[in-house]
C-alpha positions in Angstrom: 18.0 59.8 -7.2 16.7 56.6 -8.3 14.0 56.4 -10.7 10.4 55.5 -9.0 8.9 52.3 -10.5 5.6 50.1 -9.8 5.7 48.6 -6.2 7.8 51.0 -4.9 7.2 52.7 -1.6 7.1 56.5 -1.5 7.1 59.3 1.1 4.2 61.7 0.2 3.3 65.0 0.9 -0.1 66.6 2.4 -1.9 66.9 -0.9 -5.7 68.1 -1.3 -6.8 64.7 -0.7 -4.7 64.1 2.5 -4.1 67.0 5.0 -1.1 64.7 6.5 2.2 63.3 5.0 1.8 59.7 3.9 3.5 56.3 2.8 2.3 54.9 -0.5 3.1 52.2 -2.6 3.0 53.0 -6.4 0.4 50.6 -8.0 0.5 52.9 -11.6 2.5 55.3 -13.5 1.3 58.2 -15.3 2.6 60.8 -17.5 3.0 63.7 -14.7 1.4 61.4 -11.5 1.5 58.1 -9.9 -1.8 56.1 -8.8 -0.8 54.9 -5.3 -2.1 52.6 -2.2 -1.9 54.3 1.3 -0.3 52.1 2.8 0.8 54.1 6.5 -0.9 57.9 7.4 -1.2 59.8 10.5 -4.5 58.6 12.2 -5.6 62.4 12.1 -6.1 61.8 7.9 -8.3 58.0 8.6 -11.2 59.3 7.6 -10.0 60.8 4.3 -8.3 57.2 3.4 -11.4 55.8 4.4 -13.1 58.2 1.8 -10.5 57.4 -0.4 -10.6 53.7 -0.3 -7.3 53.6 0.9 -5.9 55.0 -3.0 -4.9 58.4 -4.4 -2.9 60.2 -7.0 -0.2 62.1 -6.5 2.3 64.1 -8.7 5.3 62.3 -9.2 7.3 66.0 -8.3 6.1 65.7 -4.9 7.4 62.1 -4.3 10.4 60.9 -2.8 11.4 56.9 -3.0 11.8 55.1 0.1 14.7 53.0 0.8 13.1 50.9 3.8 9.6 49.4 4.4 6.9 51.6 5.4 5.2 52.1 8.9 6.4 53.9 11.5 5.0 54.2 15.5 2.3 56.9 15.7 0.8 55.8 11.9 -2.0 52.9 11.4 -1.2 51.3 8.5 -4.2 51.3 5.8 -5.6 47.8 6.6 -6.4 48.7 10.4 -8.5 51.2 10.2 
């Protein structure tokens, strides 16, 4: 597995913020967590990236690195909604 680094785009897990898997886009790196942008979520979770301004953090154990660009049909991307 590749190491994550800043602007990478991750695959995210429902966490306590989000009751939905996610695509994020690493903006910082912590010790045990990443600061990341929503950038595509199911439109079930809108209003909690709406709550969230569209940012969360997330444990870096729960993350897995994409290899392609985010968005995918069924998902609003963060900007839209």
């Amino acid at each position: 597995m590749k190491k994550i680094k800043i602007g990478d785009n991750i695959h995210c897990p429902a966490t306590g913020n989000m009751e939905w898997p996610f695509t994020a886009k690493v903006l910082k790196r912590y010790e045990n967590s990443y600061l990341v942008a929503i950038i595509a979520f199911d439109p079930r979770d809108r209003w909690n990236v709406q709550e969230l301004v569209g940012k969360t953090v997330i444990a870096k154990k729960a993350c897995k690195r994409l290899e392609y660009d985010a968005g995918a049909p069924k998902q609003y991307l963060a900007t839209g909604y």
